[in-house]
C-alpha positions as CSV (number, residue, x, y, z in Angstrom):
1,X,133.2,11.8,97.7
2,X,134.2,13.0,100.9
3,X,134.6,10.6,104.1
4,X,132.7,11.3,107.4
5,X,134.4,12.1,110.7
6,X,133.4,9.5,113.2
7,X,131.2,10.1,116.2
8,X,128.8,9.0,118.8
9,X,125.7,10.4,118.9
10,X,122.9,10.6,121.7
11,X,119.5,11.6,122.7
12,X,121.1,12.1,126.4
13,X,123.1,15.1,124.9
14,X,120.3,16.9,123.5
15,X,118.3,16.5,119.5
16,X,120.5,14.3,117.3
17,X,119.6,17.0,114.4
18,X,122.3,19.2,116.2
19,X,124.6,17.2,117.0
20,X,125.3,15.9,113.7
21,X,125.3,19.3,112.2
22,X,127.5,20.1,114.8
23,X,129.6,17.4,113.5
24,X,130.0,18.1,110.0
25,X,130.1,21.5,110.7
26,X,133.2,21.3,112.5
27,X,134.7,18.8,109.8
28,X,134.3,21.6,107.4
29,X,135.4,24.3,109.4
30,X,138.6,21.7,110.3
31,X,139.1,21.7,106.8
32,X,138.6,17.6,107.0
33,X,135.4,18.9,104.2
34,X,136.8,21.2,101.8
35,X,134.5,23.4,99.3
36,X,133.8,21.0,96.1
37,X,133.4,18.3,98.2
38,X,130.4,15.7,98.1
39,X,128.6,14.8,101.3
40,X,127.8,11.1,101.0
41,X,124.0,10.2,100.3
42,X,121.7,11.1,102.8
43,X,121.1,7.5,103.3
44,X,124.6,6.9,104.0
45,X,124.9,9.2,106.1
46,X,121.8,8.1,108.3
47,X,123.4,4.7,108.3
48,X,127.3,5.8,109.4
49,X,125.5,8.0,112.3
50,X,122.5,5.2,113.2
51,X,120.0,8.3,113.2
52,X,116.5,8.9,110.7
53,X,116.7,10.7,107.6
54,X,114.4,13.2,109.4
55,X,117.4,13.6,111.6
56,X,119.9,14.1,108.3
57,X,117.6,16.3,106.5
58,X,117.4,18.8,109.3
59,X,120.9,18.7,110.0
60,X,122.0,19.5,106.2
61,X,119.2,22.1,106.2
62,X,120.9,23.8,109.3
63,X,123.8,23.3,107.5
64,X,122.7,24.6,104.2
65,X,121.2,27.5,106.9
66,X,124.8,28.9,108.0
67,X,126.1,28.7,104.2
68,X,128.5,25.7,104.7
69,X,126.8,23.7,102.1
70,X,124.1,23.9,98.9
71,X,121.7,20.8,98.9
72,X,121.4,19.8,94.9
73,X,117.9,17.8,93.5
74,X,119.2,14.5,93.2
75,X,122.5,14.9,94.0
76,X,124.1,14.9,97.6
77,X,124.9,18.0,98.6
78,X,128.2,20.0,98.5
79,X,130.5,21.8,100.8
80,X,130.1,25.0,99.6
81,X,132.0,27.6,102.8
82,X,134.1,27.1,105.8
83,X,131.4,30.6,107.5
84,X,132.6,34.2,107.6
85,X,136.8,35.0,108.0
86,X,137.3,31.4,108.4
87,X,136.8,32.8,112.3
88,X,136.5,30.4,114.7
89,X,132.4,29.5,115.1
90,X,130.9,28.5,117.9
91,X,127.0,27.8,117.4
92,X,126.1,27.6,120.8
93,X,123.0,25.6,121.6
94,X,123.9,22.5,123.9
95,X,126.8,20.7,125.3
96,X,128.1,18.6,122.2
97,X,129.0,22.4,120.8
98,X,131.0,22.6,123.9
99,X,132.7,19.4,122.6
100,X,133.1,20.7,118.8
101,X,135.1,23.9,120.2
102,X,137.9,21.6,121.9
103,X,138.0,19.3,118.7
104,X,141.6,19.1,118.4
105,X,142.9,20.7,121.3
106,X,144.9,20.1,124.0
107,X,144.7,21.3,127.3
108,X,147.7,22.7,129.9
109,X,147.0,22.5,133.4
110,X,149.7,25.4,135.2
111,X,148.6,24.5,138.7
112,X,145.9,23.1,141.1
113,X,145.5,24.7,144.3
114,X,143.2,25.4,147.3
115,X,141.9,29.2,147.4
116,X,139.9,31.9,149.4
117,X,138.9,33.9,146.5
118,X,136.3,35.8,146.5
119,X,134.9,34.5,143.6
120,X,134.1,31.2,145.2
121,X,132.0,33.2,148.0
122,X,130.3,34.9,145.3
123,X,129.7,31.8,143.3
124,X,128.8,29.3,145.3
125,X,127.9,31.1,148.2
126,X,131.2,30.1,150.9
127,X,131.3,32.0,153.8
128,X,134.4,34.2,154.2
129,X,137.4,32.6,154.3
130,X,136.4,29.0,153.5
131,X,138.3,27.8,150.9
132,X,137.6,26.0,147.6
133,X,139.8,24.7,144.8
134,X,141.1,26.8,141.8
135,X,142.6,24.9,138.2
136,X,144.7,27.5,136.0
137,X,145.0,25.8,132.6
138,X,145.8,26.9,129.0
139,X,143.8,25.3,126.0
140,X,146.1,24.7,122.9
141,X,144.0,25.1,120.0
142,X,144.7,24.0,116.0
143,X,147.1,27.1,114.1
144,X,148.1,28.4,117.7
145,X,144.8,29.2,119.0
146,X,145.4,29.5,123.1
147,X,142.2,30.5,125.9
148,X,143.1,31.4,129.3
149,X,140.9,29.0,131.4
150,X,140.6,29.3,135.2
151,X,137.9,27.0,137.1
152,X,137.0,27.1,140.6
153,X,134.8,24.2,142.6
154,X,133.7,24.3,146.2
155,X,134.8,22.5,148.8
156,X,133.2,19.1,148.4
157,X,134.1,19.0,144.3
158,X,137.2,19.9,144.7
159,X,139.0,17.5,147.3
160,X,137.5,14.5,145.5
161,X,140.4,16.1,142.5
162,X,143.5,16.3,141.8
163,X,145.8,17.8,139.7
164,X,146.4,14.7,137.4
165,X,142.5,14.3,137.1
166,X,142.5,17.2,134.5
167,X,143.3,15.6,130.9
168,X,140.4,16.2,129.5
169,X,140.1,19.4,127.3
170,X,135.9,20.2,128.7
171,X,136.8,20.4,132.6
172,X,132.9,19.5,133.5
173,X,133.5,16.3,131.7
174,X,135.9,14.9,134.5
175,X,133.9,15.9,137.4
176,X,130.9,13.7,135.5
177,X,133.8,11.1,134.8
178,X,135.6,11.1,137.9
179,X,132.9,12.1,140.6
180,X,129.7,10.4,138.6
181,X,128.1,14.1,138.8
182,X,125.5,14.5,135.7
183,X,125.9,18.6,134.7
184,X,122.8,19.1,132.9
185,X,122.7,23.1,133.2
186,X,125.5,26.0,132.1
187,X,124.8,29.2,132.8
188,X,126.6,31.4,130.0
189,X,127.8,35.4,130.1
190,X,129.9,36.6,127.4
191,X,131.4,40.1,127.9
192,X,134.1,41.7,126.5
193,X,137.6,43.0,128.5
194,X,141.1,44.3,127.5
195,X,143.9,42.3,128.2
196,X,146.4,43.2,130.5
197,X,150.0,42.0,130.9
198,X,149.4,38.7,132.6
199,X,146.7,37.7,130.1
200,X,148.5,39.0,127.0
201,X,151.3,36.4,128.2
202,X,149.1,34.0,128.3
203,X,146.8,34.2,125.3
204,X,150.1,35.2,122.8
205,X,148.8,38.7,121.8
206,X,149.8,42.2,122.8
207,X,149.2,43.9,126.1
208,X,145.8,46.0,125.4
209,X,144.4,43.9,123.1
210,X,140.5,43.2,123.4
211,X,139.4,40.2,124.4
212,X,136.7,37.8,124.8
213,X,135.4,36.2,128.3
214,X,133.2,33.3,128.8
215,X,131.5,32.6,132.7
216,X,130.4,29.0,132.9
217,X,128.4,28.3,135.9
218,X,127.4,24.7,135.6
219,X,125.0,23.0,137.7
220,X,122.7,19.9,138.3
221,X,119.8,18.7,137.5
222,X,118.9,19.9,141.6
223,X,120.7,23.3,140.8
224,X,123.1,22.5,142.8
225,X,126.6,24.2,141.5
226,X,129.2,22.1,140.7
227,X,131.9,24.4,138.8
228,X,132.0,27.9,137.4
229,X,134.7,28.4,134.3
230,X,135.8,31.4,133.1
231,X,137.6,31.4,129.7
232,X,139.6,34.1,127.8
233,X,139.8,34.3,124.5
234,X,141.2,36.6,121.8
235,X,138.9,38.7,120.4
236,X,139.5,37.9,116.5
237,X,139.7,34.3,117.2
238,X,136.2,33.9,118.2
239,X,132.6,34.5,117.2
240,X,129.1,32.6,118.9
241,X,126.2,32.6,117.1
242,X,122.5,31.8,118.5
243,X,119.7,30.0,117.8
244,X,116.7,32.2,118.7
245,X,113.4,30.7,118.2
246,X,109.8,32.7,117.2
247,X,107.9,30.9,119.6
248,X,105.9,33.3,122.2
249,X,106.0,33.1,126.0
C-alpha cells in the first residue's frame, strides 16, 4: 500500500475537498503514486490529513472524476492514470493548485530592478514615468521543465523587497510573508504567443515555437493590486483544466 505525501491543509486556502485532491493528484502525477497502487483506507486517510470522511470521499470522487483512480466496493481504491500524455495538469480552481504546479521546483531570480514600463502604468495605473519594480526569474521544473516568469509591483510593494527576498517558487507568497499582505484574489488570462529569440533561450526550445502565457493580477481583499505575473510556458508542457459549475445566475 502506497504511503501519503505530507501536507497541511486549511479552510483559509479554500474547501479541504480540493485541496487534498490536489494533493494526491499531484503525488500521482509526480509518480510518488504509480498505477497498481493502493490508496490507504479512507479512514486513514481522513486521519493522516485531520479532515471528515465527507472531505475524503469527495476528494477521491474528483479524483476517480479526472481518471487517476477507480474506487473498488470494499476495497481502497487504486491508482489507476497519471491524466492524458503524462502532460503537465494544472486543475486550476484556487491557490493551493498554484502550490501543486511549483511542487518540486526551484526558482532563478536573473535580476531585480526598478522600471518605467509601461506595463506598470497599465497595471496599476502609475502615471508616466513613475517607476515600479520588475523580478525576471526562471522556474526549474522536475525533467527540465523551465517558465519564463517576469513580475512587476508598484512602488510601495516593491521598495519594501529585495532581490534576496525571492526564494520562494509562488512570488505572491513572499509579499504575504515578507510584507504581511493577505492576496485573496488572482485575476487569470491565458493566451497563446510564439516565441521569439529571447524567450526560446530562456524556455530551452526553438525560436518559433508556440507557447503558453499566464497574466496574474493579484489583489486584496480591498482590490487593491499588489503584483501582476506573467509566466511563459511551452506549449506541450502544459494543459489547465476548469471546473465549471451548472448553477444559474
Amino acid at each position: 500500500m502506497a504511503a501519503l505525501p505530507t501536507a497541511e491543509l486549511s479552510r483559509k486556502r479554500g474547501p479541504l475537498y480540493q485541496q487534498l485532491a490536489s494533493v494526491l493528484s499531484g503525488a500521482i502525477q509526480q509518480g510518488d503514486l504509480a498505477i497498481g497502487d493502493e490508496l490507504p483506507k479512507e479512514a486513514e486517510i481522513a486521519g493522516k490529513y485531520s479532515v471528515s470522511l465527507i472531505t475524503v470521499r469527495q476528494a477521491l470522487r474528483d479524483l476517480e472524476s479526472a481518471g487517476l483512480i477507480r474506487k473498488r466496493s470494499a476495497k481502497p481504491a487504486v491508482v489507476t492514470g497519471v491524466g492524458a500524455d503524462n502532460n503537465l495538469n494544472w486543475s486550476f480552481q484556487n491557490f493551493t493548485d498554484m502550490a501543486m504546479f511549483t511542487k518540486d521546483a526551484r526558482l532563478e531570480v536573473l535580476d531585480y530592478e526598478r522600471s518605467d514600463n509601461v506595463i506598470l502604468q497599465e497595471r496599476f495605473g502609475l502615471p508616466a514615468g513613475v517607476k515600479g519594480y520588475r523580478l525576471r526569474s526562471i522556474l526549474h521544473g522536475p525533467g527540465g521543465r523551465r517558465t519564463r516568469v517576469t513580475t512587476y509591483f508598484p512602488p510601495e510593494i516593491g521598495s519594501s523587497l529585495k532581490k534576496s527576498d525571492f526564494k520562494d517558487t509562488l512570488i505572491f507568497r513572499t509579499v504575504q510573508n515578507r510584507l504581511g499582505i493577505e492576496v485573496s484574489v488572482a485575476n487569470v488570462v491565458i493566451r497563446a504567443d510564439i516565441a521569439d529569440a529571447e524567450m526560446a533561450a530562456d524556455l530551452n526550445i526553438p525560436a518559433g515555437s508556440a507557447a503558453l502565457v499566464v497574466e496574474m493580477l493579484f489583489e486584496t481583499d480591498d482590490q487593491k493590486k499588489i503584483e501582476y505575473t506573467v509566466a511563459e510556458h511551452p506549449n506541450e508542457q502544459f494543459r489547465i483544466t476548469y471546473k465549471a459549475s451548472s448553477a444559474g445566475p
